[in-house]
MARKOL-826938 format. One record per residue: residue number from 1; x, y, z of N, C-alpha, C in turn; residue in three letters. Coordinates in pm, 1 decimal, padded with zeros to 6 digits. Layout:
REM MARKOL-826938
[site NUM; [X; Y; Z]; [X; Y; Z]; [X; Y; Z]; 'ALA'] ...
This chain:
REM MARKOL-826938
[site 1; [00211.4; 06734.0; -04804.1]; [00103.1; 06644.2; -04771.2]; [00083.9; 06645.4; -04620.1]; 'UNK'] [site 2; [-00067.1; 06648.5; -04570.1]; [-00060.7; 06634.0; -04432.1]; [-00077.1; 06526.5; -04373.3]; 'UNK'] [site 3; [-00048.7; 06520.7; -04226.9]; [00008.6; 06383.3; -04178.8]; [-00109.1; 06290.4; -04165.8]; 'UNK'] [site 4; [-00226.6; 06352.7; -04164.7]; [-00325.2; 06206.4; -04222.2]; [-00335.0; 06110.2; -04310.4]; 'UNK'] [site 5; [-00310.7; 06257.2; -04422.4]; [-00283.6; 06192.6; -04607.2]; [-00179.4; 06142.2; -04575.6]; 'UNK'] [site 6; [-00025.0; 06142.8; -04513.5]; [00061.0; 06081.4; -04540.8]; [00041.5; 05927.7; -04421.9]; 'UNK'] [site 7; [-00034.3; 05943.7; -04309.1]; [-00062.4; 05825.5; -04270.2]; [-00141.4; 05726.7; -04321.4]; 'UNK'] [site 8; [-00274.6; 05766.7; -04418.6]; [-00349.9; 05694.5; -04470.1]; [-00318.5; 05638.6; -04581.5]; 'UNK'] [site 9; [-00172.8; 05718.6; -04652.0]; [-00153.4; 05640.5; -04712.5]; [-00058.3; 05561.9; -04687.4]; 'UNK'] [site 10; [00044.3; 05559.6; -04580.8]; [00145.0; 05476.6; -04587.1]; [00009.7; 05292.7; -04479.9]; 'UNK'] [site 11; [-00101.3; 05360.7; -04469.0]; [-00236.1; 05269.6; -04422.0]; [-00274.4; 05154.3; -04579.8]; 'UNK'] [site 12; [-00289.3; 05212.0; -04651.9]; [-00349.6; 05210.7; -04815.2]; [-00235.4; 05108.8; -04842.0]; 'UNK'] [site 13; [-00107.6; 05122.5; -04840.3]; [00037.6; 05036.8; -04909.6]; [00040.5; 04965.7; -04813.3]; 'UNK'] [site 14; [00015.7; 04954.7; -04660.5]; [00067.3; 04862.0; -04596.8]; [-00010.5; 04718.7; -04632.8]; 'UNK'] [site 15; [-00149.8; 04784.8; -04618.0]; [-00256.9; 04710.9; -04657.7]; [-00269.7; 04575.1; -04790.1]; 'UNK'] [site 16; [-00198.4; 04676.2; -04882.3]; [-00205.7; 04625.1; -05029.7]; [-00077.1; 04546.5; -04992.2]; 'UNK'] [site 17; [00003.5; 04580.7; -04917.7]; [00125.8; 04467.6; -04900.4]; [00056.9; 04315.8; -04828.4]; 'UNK'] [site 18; [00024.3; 04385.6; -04719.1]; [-00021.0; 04255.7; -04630.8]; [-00120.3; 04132.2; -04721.9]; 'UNK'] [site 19; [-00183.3; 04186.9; -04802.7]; [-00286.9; 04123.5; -04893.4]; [-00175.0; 04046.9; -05019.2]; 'UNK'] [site 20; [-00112.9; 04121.0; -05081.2]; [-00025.0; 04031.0; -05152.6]; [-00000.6; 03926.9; -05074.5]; 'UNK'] [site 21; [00135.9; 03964.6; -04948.2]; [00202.7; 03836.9; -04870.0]; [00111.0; 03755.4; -04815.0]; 'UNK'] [site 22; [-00061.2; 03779.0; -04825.9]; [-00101.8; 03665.3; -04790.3]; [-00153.4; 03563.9; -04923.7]; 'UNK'] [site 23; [-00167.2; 03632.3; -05049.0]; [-00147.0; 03540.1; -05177.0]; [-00062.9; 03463.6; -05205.5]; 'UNK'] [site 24; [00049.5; 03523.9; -05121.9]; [00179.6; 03446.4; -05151.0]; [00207.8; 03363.7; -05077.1]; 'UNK'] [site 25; [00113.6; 03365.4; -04955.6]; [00157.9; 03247.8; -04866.1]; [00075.4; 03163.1; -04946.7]; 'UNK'] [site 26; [-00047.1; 03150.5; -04975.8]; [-00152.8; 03061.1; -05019.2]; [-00066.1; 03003.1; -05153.9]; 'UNK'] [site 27; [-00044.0; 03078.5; -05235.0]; [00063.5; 03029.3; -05358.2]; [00200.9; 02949.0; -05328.6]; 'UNK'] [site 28; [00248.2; 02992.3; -05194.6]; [00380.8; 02903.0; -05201.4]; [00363.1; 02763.6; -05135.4]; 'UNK'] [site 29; [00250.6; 02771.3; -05092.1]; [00205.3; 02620.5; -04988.2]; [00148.7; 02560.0; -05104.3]; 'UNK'] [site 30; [00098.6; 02598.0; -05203.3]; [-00000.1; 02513.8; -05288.2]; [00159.2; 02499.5; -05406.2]; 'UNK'] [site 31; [00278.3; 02541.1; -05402.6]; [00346.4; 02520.2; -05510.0]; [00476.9; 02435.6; -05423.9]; 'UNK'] [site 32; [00488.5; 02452.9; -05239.2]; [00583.6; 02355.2; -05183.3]; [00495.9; 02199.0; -05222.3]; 'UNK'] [site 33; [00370.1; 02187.4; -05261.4]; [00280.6; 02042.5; -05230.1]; [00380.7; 01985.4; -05359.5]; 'UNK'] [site 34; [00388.5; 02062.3; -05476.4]; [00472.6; 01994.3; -05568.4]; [00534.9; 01890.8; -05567.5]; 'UNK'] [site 35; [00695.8; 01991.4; -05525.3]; [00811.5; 01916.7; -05516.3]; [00815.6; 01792.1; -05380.7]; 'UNK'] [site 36; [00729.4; 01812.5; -05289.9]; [00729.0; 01717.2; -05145.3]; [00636.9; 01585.4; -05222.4]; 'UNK'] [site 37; [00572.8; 01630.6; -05334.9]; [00478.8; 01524.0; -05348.8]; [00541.9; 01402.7; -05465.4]; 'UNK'] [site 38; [00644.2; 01470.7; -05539.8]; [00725.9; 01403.8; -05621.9]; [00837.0; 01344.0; -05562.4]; 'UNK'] [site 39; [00895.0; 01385.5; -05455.4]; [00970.8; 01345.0; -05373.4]; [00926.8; 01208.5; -05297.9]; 'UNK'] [site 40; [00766.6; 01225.8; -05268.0]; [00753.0; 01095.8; -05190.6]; [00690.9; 00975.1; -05276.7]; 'UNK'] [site 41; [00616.0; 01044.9; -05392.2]; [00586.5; 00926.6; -05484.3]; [00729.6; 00847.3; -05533.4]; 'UNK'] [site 42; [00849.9; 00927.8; -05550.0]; [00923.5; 00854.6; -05622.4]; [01022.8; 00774.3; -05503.3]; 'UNK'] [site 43; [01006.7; 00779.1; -05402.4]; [01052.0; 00714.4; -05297.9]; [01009.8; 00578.1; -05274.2]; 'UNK'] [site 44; [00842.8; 00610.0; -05301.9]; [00776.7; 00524.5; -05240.6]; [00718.3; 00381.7; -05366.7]; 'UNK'] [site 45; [00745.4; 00469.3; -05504.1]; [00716.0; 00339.0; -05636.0]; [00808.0; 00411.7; -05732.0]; 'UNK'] [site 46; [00816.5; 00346.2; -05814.3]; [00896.3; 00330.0; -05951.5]; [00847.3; 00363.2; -06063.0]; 'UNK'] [site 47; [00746.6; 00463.0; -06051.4]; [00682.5; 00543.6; -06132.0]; [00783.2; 00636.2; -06158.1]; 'UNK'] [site 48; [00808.1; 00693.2; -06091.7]; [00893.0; 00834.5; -06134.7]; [01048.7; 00795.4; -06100.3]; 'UNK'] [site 49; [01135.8; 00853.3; -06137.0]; [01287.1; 00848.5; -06081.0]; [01303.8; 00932.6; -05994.5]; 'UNK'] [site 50; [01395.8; 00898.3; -05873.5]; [01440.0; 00954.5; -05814.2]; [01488.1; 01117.6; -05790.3]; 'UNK'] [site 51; [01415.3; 01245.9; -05797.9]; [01472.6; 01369.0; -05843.2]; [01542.6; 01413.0; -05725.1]; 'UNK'] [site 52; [01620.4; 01454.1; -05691.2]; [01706.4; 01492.7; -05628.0]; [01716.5; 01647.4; -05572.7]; 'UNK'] [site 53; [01661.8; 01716.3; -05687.2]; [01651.4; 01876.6; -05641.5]; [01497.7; 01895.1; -05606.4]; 'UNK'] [site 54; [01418.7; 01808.3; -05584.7]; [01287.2; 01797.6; -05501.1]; [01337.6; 01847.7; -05384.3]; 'UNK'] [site 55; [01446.7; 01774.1; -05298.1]; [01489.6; 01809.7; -05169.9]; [01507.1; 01960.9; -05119.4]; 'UNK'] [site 56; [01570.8; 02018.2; -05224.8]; [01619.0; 02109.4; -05261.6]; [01516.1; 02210.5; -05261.0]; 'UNK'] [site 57; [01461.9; 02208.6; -05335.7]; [01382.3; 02298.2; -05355.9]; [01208.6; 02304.2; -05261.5]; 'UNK'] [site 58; [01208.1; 02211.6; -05192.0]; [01110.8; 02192.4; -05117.8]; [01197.4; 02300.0; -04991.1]; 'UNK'] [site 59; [01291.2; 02249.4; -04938.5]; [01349.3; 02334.1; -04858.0]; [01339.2; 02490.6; -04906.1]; 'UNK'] [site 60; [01412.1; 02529.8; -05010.3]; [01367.2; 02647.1; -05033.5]; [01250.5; 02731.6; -05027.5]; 'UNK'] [site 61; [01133.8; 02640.4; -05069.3]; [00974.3; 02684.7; -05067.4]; [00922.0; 02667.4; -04875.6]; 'UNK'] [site 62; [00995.2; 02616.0; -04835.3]; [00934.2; 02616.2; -04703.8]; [00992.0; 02714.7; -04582.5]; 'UNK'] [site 63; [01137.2; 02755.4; -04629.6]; [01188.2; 02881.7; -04549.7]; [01117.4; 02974.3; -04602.6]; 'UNK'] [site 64; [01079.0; 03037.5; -04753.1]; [00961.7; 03137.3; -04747.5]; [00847.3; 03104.6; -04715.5]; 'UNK'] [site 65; [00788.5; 03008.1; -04717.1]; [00624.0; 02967.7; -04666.1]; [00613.0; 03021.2; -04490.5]; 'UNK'] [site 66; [00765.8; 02990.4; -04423.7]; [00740.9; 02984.6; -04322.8]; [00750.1; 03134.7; -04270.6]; 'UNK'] [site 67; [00845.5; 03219.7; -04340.8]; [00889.6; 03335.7; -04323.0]; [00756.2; 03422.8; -04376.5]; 'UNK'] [site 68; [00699.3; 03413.6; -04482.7]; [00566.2; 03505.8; -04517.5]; [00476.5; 03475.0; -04416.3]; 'UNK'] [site 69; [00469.2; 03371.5; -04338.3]; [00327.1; 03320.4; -04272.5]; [00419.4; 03377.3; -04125.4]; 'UNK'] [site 70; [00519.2; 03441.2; -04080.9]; [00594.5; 03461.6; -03990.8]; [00523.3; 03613.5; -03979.5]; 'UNK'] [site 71; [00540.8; 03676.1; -04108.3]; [00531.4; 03820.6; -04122.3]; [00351.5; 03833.4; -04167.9]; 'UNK'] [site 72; [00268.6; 03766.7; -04238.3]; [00122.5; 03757.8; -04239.7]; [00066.5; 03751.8; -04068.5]; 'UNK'] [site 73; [00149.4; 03640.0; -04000.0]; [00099.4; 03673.0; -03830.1]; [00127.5; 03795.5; -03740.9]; 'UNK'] [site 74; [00213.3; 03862.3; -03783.5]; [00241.8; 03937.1; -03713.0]; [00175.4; 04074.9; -03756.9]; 'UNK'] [site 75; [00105.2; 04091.5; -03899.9]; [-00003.8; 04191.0; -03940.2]; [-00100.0; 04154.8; -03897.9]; 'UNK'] [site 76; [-00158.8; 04033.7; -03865.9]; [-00251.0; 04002.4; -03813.3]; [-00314.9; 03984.9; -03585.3]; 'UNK'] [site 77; [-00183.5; 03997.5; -03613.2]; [-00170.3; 04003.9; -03424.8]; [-00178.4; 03911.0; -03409.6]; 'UNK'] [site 78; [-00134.6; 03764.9; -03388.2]; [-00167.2; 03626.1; -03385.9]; [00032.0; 03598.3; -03384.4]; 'UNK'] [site 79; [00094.8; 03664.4; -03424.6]; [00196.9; 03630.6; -03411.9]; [00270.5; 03602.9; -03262.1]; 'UNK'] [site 80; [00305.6; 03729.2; -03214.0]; [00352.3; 03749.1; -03086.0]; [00228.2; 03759.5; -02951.2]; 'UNK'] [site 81; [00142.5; 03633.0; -02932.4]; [00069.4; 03714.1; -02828.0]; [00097.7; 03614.9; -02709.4]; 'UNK'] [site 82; [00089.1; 03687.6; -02635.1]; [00097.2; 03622.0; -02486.2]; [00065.3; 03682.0; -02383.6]; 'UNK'] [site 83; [-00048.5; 03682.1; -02420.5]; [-00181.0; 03778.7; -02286.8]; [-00146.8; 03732.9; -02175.5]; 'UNK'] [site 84; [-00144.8; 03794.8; -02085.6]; [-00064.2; 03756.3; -01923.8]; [-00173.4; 03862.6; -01823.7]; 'UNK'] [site 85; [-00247.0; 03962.3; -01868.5]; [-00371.2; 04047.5; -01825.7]; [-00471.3; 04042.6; -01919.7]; 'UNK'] [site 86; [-00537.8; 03975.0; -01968.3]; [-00643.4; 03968.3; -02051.5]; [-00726.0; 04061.9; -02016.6]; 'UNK'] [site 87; [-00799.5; 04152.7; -01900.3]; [-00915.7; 04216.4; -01876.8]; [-00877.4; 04309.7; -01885.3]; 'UNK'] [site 88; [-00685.5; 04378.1; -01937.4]; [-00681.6; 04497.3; -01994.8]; [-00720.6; 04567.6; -02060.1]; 'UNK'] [site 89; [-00779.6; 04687.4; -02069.1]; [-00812.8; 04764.3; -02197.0]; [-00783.7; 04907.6; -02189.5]; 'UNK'] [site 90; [-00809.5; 04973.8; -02298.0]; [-00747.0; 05165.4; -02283.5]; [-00629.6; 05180.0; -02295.4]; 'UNK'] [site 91; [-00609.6; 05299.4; -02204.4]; [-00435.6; 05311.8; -02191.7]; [-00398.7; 05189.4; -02105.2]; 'UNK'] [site 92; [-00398.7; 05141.7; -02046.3]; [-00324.6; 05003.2; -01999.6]; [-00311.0; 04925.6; -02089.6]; 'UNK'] [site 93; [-00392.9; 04849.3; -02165.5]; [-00327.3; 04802.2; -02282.0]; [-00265.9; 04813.2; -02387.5]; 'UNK'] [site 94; [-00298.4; 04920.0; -02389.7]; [-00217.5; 05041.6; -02497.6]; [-00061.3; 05007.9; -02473.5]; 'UNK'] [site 95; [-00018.7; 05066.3; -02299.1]; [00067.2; 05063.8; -02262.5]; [00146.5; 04935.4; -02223.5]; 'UNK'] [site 96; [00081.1; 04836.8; -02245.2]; [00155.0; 04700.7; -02219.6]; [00174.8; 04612.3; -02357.6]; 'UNK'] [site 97; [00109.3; 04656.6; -02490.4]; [00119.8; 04618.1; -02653.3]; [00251.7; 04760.4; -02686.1]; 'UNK'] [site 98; [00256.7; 04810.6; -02628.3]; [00378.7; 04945.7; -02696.0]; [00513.3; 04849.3; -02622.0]; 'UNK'] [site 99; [00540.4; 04799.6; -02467.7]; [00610.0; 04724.7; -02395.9]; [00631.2; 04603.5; -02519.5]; 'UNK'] [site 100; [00575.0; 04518.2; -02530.0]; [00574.4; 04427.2; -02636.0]; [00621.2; 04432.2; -02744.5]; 'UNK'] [site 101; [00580.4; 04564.2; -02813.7]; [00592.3; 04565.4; -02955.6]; [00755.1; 04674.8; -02968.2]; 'UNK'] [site 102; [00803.8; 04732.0; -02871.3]; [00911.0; 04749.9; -02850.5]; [01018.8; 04649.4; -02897.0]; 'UNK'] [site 103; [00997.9; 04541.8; -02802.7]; [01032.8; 04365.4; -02861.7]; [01050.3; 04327.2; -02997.2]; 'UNK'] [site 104; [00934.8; 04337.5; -03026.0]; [00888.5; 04320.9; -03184.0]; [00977.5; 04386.4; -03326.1]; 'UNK'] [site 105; [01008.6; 04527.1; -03248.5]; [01072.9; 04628.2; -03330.7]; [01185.9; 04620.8; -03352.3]; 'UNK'] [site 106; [01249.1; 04563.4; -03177.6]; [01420.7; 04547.2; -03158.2]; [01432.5; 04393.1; -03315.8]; 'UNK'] [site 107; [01332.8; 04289.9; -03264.6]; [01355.4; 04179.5; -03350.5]; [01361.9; 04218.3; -03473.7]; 'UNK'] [site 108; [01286.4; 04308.7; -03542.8]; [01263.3; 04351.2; -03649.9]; [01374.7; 04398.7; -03749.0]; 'UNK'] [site 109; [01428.1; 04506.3; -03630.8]; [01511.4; 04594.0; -03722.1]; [01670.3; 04443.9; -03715.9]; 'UNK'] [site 110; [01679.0; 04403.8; -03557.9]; [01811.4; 04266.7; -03584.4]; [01782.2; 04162.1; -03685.4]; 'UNK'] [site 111; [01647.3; 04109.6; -03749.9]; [01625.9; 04080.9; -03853.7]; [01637.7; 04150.8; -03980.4]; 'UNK'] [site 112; [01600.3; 04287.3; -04045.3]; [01661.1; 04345.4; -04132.3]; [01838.1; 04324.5; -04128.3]; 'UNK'] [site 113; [01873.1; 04417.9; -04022.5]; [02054.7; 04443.5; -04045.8]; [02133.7; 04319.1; -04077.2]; 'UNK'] [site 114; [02089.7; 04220.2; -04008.1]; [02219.2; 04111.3; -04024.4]; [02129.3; 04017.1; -04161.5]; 'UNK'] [site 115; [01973.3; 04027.7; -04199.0]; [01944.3; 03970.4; -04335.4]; [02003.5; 04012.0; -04422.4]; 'UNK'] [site 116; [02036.2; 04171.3; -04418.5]; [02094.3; 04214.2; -04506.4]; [02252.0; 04160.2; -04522.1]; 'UNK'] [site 117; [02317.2; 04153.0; -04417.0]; [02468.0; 04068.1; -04450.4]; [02451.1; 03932.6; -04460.6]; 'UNK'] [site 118; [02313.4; 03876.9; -04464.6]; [02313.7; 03757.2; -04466.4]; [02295.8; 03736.2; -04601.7]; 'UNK'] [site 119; [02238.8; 03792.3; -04658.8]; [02216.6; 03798.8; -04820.5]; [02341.0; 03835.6; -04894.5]; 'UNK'] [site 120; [02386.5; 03878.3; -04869.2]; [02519.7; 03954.4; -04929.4]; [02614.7; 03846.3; -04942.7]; 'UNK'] [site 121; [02625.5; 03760.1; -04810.1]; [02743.7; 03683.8; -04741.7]; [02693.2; 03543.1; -04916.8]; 'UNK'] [site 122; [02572.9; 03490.1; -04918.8]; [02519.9; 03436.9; -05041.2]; [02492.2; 03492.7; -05184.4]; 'UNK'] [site 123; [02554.4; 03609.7; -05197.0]; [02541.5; 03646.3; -05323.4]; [02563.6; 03586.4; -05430.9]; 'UNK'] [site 124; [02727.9; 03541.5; -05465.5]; [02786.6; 03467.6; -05552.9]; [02801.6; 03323.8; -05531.6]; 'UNK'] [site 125; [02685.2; 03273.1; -05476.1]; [02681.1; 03124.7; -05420.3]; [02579.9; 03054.7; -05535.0]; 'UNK'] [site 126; [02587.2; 02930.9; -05477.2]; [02426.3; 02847.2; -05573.6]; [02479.7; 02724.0; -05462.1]; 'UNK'] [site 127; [02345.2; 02701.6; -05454.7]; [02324.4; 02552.9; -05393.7]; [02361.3; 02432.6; -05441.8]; 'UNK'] [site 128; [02409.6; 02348.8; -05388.7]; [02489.1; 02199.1; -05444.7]; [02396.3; 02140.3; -05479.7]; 'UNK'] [site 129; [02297.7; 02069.1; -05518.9]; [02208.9; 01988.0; -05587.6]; [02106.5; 02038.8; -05687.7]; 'UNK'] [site 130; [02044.7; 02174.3; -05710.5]; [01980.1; 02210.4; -05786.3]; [02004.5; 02390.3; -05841.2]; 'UNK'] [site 131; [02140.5; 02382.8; -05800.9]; [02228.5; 02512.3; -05803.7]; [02133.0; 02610.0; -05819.4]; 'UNK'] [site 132; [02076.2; 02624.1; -05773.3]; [01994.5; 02755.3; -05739.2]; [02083.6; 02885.2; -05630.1]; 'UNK'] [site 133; [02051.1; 03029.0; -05684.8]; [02131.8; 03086.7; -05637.9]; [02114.6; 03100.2; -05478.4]; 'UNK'] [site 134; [02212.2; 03060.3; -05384.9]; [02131.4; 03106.2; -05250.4]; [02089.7; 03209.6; -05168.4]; 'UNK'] [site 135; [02085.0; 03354.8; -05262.1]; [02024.8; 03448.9; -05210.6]; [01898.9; 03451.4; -05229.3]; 'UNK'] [site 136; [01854.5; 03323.8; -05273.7]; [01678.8; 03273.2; -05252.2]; [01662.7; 03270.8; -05170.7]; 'UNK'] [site 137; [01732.1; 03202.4; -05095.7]; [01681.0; 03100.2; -04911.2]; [01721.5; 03214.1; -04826.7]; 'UNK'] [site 138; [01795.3; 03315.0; -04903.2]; [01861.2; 03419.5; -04758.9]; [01755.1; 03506.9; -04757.9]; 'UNK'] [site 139; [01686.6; 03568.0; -04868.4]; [01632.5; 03692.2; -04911.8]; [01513.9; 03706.0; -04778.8]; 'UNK'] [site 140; [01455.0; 03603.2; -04759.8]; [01388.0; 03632.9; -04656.2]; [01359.1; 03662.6; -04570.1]; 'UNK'] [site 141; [01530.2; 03658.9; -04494.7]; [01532.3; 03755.3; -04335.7]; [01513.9; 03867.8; -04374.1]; 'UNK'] [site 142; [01571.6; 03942.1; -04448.5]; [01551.8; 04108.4; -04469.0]; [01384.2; 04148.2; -04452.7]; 'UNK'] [site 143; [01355.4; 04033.6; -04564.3]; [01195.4; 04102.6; -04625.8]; [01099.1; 04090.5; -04429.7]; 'UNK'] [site 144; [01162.6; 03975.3; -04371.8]; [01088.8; 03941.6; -04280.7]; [01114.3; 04057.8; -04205.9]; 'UNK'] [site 145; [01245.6; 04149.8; -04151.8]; [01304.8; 04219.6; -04076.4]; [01183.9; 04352.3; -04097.5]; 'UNK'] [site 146; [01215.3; 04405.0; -04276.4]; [01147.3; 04509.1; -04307.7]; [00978.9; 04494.3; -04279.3]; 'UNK'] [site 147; [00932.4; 04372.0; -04339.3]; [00785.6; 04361.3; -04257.8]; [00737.1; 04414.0; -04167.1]; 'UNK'] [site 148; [00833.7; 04329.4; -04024.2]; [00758.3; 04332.3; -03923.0]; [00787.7; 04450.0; -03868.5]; 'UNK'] [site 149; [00872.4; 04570.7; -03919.7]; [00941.4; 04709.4; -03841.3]; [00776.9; 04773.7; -03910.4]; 'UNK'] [site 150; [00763.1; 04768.4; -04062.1]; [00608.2; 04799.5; -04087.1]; [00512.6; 04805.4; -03999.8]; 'UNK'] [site 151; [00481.1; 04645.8; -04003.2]; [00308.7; 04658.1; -03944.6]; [00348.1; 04672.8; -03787.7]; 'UNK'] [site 152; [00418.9; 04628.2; -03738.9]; [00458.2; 04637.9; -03554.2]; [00476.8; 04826.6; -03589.1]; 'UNK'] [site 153; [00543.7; 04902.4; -03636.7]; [00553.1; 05027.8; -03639.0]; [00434.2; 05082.4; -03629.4]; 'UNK'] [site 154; [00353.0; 04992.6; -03765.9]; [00212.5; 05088.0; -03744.7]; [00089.5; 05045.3; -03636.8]; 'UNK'] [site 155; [00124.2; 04958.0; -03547.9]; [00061.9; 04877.7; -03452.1]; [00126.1; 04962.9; -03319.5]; 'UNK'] [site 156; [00241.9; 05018.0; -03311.6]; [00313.5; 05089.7; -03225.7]; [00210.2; 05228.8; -03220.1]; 'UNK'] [site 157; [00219.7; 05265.0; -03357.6]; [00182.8; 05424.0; -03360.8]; [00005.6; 05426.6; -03288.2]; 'UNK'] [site 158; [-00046.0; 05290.4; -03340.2]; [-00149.0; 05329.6; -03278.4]; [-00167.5; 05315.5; -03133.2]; 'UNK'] [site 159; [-00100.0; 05194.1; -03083.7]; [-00100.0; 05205.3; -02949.3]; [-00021.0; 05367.9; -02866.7]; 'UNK'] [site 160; [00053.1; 05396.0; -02933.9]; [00053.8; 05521.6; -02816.9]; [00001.9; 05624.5; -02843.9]; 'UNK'] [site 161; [-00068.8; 05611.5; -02981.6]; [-00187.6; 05764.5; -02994.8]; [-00303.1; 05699.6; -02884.6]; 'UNK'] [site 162; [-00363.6; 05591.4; -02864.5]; [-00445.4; 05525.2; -02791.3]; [-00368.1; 05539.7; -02647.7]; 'UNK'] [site 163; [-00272.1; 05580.1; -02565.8]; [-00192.8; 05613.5; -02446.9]; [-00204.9; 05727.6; -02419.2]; 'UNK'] [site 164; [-00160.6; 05780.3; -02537.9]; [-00151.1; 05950.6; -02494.8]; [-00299.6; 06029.5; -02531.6]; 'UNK'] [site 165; [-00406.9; 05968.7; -02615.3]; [-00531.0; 06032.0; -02629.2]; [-00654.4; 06011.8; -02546.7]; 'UNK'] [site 166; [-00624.4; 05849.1; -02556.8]; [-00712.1; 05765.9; -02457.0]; [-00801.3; 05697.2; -02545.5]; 'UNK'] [site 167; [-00766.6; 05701.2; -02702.2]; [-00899.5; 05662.1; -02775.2]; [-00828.5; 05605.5; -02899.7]; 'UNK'] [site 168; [-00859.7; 05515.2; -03009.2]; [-00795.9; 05507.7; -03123.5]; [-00814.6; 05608.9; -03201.3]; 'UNK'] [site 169; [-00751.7; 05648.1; -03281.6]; [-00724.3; 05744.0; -03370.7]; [-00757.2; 05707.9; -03512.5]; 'UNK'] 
């Protein structure tokens, strides 16, 4: 396959990824309203009893809400910005988003490696109140790690074809 076909398509999957994880952000915010909302009705009247793994599991839904909407910003460029030359453009900006996203990459891949022992370290665990296994709440550094090495990779590649060509590609 040539390296267009194999760029356009690893373009095509990134794409179809980024579009899921943003269903999934919209789905996990509309399914954290749940458990936060049973939690405070039953706090607040004697309608409902007291549930206990509300706590629980609201926490759980909000380390991924926060972690997909971590990795949705950062496909979107809204994640990491901190324009400090705004009237950059061309190879200068090229060359100061490759500086950046260098950053991005180091975070990326130290988010994969140690998610991955972080998940591991919770394998044979479950949580004390709604024993849920806790390679739920861990699973997300990895996915976040592998994300952002993705779209920052493919945000990399274009900035230095845009350095070294002078043009997007």
């Amino acid at each position: 396959m040539s390296q267009p076909g194999l760029r356009g398509l690893v373009r095509c999957a990134a794409g179809f990824y980024a579009r899921l994880l943003s269903a999934l952000l919209a789905i996990s915010v509309l399914i954290l309203v749940f458990p936060v909302t049973l939690q405070v009705v039953s706090r607040q009247t004697s309608w409902l009893p007291h549930y206990i793994w509300t706590e629980e599991m609201a926490r759980f839904l909000l380390v991924w809400t926060v972690m997909i909407g971590a990795i949705v910003g950062q496909k979107e460029g809204i994640h990491f910005i901190v324009d400090l030359w705004p009237e950059l453009k061309g190879r200068r900006r090229a060359f100061m988003d490759i500086v950046s996203g260098l950053f991005v990459l180091v975070f990326g891949g130290i988010f994969l490696w140690f998610g991955i022992e972080f998940v591991d370290f919770a394998w044979f665990r479950i949580s004390e109140l709604a024993e849920l296994p806790l390679w739920l709440i861990h699973l997300p550094w990895p996915i976040l790690g592998f994300s952002w090495l993705l779209f920052a990779g493919e945000k990399f590649a274009d900035d230095l074809r845009m350095l070294v060509h002078g043009e997007a590609a």
